[in-house]
N, C-alpha and C positions, 0 to 999 in steps of 0.2 A: 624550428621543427613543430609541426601541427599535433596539439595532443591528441593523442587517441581518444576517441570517442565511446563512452562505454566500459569507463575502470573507475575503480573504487573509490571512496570519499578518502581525503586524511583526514585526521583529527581538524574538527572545528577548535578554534580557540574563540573564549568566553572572552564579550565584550565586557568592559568594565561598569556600564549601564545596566540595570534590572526593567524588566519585562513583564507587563502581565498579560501576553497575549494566551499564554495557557492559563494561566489562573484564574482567567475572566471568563472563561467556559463552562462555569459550575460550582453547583454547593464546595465540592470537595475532589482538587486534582491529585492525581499520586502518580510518581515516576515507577515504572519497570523496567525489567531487565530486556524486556522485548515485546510487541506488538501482541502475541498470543498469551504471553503471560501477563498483558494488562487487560486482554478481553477474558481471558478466565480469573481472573480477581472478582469483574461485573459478573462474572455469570456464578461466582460463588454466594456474592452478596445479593442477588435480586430471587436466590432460589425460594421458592413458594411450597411448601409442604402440602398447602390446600390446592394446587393446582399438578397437573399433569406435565412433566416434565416434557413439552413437546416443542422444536422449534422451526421455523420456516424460515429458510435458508436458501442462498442463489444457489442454484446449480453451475452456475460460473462464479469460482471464486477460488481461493491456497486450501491446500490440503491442510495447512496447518489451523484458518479456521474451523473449519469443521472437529478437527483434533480436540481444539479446546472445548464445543459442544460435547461433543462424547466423553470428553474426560471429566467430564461436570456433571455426567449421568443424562443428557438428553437425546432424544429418541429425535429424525431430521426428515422435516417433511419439505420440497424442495421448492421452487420457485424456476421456471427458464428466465432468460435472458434474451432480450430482442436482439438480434445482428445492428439495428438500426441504435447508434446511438447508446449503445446497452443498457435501453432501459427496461426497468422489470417488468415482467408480465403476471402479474398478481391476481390470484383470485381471490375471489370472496367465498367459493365456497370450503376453499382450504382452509379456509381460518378454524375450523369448529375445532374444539380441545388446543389450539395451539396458547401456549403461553409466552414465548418470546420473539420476536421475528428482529430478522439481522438484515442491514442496511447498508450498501455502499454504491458513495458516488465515486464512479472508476474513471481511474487517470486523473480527477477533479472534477469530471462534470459530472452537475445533477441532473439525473434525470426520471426520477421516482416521482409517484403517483400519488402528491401529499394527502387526497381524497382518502385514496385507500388505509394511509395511514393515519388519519383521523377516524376513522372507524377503529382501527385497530385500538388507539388512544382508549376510545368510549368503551372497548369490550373487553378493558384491562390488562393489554397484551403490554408486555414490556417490550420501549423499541428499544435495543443495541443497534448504534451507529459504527461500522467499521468504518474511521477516517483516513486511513494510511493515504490512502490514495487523496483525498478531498479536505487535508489539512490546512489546507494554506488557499482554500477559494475561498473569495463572498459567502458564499451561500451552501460552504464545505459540511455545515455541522447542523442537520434538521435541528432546529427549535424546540419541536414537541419530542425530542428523545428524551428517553430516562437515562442513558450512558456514551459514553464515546466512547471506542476503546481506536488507538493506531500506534504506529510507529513511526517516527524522523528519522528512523534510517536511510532510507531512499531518497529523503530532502539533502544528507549533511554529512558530517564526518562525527560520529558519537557511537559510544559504546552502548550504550542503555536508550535504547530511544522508543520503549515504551511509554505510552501516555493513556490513563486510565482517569474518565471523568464523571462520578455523579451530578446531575444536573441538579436533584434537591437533595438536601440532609449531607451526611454523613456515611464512608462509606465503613460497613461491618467487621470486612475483612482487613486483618492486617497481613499489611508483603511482610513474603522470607525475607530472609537476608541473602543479599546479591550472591549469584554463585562464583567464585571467583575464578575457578578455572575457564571458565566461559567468558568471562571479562579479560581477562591476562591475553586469552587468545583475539580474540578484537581489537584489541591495543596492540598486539603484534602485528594484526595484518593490517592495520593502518600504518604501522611504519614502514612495514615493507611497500607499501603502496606508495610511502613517500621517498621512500629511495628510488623505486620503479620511477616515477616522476622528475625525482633531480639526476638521475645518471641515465635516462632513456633506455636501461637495460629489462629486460624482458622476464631474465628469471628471476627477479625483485619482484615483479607483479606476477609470475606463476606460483611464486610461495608465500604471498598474501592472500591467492585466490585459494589455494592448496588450505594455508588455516583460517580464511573463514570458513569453508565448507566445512571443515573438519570439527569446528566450534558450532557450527549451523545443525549440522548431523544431531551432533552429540544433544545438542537445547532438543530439539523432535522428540527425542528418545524419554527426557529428565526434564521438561518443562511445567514449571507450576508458579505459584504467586508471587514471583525472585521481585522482587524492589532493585531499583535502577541504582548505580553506584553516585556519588558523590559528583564525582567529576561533571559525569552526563546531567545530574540535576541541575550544575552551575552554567552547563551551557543552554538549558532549556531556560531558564528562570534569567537568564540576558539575553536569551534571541529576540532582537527586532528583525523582523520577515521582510523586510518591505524590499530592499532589495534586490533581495532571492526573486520575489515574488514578480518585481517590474523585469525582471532579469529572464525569469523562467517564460513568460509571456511574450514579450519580443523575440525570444527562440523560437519558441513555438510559431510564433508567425510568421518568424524570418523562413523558417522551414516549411510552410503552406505555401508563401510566395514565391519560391525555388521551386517545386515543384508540380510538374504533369501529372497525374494519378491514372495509371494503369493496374490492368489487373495482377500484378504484382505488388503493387502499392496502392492499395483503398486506404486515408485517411478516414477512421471510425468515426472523427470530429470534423467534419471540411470547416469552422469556423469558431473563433475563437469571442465567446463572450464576455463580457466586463465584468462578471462572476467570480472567472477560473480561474485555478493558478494550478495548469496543469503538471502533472507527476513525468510525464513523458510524451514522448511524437507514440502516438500508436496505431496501428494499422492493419489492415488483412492483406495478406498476400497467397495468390493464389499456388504458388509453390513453393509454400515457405523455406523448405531447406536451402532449396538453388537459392533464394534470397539471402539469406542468410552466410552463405559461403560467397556468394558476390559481394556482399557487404563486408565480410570479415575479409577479402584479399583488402578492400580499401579502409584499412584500419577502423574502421565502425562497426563494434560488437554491438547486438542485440540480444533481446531477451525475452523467452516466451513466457506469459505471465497468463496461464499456469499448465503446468501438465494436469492431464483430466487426473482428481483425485480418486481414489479407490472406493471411499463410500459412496460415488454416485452408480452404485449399482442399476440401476432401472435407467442408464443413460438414454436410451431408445425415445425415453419418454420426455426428454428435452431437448427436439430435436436444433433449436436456435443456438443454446449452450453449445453443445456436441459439435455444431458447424465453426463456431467460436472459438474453442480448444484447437483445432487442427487448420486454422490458419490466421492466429492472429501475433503480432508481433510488438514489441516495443524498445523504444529506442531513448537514451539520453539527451536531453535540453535543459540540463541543468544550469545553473548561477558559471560554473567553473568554466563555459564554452564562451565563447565570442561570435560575433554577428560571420563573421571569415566561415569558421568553424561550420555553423547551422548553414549558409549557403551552401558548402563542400556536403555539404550532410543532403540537402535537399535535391541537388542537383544527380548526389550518388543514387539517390530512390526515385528521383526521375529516370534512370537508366537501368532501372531491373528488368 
């Protein structure tokens, strides 16, 4: 039976080897309980009393970063997104009063304006790098950033998979303590996912999708500087990637090679660099839903990554974002698929 394409990680188990591919990222790495509560750790520590809490921000990107902005007290001035490639479109004359500007290379690839952010560098802007997406490329983690902040969730099977990195010093703030109901639930719906997996039965994976959402809700509501539990540090501090990484890459290709690209299926990336180690197949389609219900009759769930969030009020004024939101898509090419698998995959998105 072909696994379905598009469900949850189980629990990664920790190799018995130690790692320092996170710890070689910086002065000072720290585990979280999640992706937003390792970016608002950085945004607690780099706050500047002398400066104006202002920051510049994609207009495509999770409701939940922006969350951690405002819950840090910062005012968000936005930045569009090119269709092409999604790379930012930056201005300079946005910069005045801004003190922090947020970074990401989506899906893995980079494709920011290092110019611009050398200036930024010279005019004391603090960069935050969002890596969720671009953890595991070459060229995942700008150089001249002051912080990373991502998450391994979407790489692996772990309960805590935030990752919070000063590049110099020391960082100020210390993490809460893990929340644990929020933890207990992650660890259950990883087991139900691994029941859904060894019995092929369906309502195992409806009631792992059922509490993560439910554990996912609740973090939104109660999210702050939680530190990552135990377990999830032992799996980060033994991951070797390399793997994953050769692994995620030949999908990815294997899936470029499979398929025709119609206006149902625009490839964002048509080509795959010695860089990347892409997060997912991602794509625009011109009617996304019908896509989407044609993929899910042939067992390939996809995922829109992101619904338009609610503070980009002035959406009008980004009009490449805006086009972005409502027809783009993403799909799994993870380590867990086979070459079979990613043909089946490319061949279905040839046919939408």
């Amino acid at each position: 039976m072909r696994m379905r394409i598009g469900s949850m990680f189980t629990l990664q188990e920790p190799s018995q080897c130690s790692s320092s591919y996170f710890t070689a990222l910086g002065a000072d790495v720290q585990s979280f309980l999640s992706g937003r509560c390792a970016l608002y750790a950085c945004l607690l520590d780099c706050a500047n009393a002398s400066r104006p809490k202002l920051a510049y921000v994609p207009a495509y990107t999770c409701e939940t970063v922006l969350s951690s902005y405002e819950k840090a007290g910062y005012a968000l001035r936005f930045y569009d997104v090119d269709q092409a490639e999604l790379k930012p479109i930056f201005k300079y004359e946005d910069l005045a009063d801004v003190s922090v500007l947020n970074l990401c290379g989506y899906y893995g690839f980079s494709r920011y304006d290092k110019a611009f952010l050398e200036v930024c560098r010279q005019n004391g802007i603090t960069i935050i790098q969002d890596t969720t997406h671009s953890l595991f490329s070459q060229d995942g983690h700008y150089p001249n950033a002051d912080y990373y902040a991502g998450s391994v969730r979407k790489w692996l099977g772990i309960a805590s998979g935030g990752v919070a990195v000063k590049r110099k010093e020391s960082f100020s703030v210390e993490p809460l303590k893990a929340d644990e109901e929020h933890l207990m639930g992650r660890y259950k719906a990883m087991e139900y996912q691994k029941l859904a997996n060894k019995s092929g039965n369906d309502t195992y994976a409806e009631q792992a999708s059922s509490i993560f959402w439910e554990t996912e809700m609740r973090l939104r509501h109660m999210f702050d500087a939680f530190a990552g539990d135990e377990k999830s540090k032992t799996i980060l501090n033994s991951l070797d990637p390399t793997h994953m990484i050769e692994k995620r890459r030949e999908n990815y290709q294997t899936v470029l090679n499979a398929l025709t690209p119609s206006p149902q299926c625009q490839p964002i990336f048509k080509s795959l660099d010695e860089a990347t180690c892409p997060s997912h197949f991602t794509f625009y389609s011109e009617d996304r839903q019908r896509a989407q219900q044609q993929l899910e009759r042939q067992s390939i769930k996809s995922t829109v990554y992101w619904p338009l969030p609610p503070m980009l009020t002035n959406k009008e004024q980004f009009p490449h974002a805006l086009w972005i939101y409502d027809h783009v898509m993403s799909i799994q090419i993870d380590q867990r698929y086979s070459k079979e698998d990613m043909e089946y995959l490319g061949k279905a998105l040839a046919g939408l």
